[in-house]
N, C-alpha and C positions, 0 to 999 in steps of 0.2 A: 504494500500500500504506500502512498503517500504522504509526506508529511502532515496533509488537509488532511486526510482518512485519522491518521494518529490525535491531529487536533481536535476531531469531530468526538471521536470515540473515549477521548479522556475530557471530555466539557459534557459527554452522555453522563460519563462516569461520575465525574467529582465537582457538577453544577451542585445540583442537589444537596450536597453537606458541606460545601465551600465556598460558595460564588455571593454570601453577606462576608467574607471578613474581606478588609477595603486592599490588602496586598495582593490577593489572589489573583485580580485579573491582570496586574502589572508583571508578575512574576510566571503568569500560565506558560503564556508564550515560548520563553527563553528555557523553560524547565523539559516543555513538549518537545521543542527542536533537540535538546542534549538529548531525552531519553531517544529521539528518533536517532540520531546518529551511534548512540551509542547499538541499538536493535540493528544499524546497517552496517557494522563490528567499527565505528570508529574509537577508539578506547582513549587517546589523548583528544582532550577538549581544543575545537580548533580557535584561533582567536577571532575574536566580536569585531567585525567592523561594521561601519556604518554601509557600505554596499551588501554583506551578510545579513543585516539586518531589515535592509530596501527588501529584497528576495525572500527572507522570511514573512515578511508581513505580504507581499502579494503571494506568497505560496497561500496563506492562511487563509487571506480576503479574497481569494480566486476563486 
């Protein structure tokens, strides 16, 4: 699947008993993309940049 499919499926999952405390929806994001990579064996975290980040949020919002 896709990083959307990952994204979709863990806002199924952890809307519900998470999505009132006010860091959650700041920190989904970045937490979804690491577990995604980590699932497609990247094991060292790669660095944040602001075009990684461009890409991440249209993967999400697409």
């Amino acid at each position: 699947g896709s990083l959307k499919d990952a994204w979709d499926a863990v806002r199924e999952a952890c809307d519900p008993k998470f999505k009132d405390y006010a860091i959650y929806e700041h920190c989904l994001p970045f937490n979804v993309a690491r577990a995604y990579d980590e699932a497609q064996g990247i094991d060292t975290p790669r660095i944040w940049t602001a075009e990684r980040d461009l890409r991440m949020w249209e993967a999400l919002q697409g």
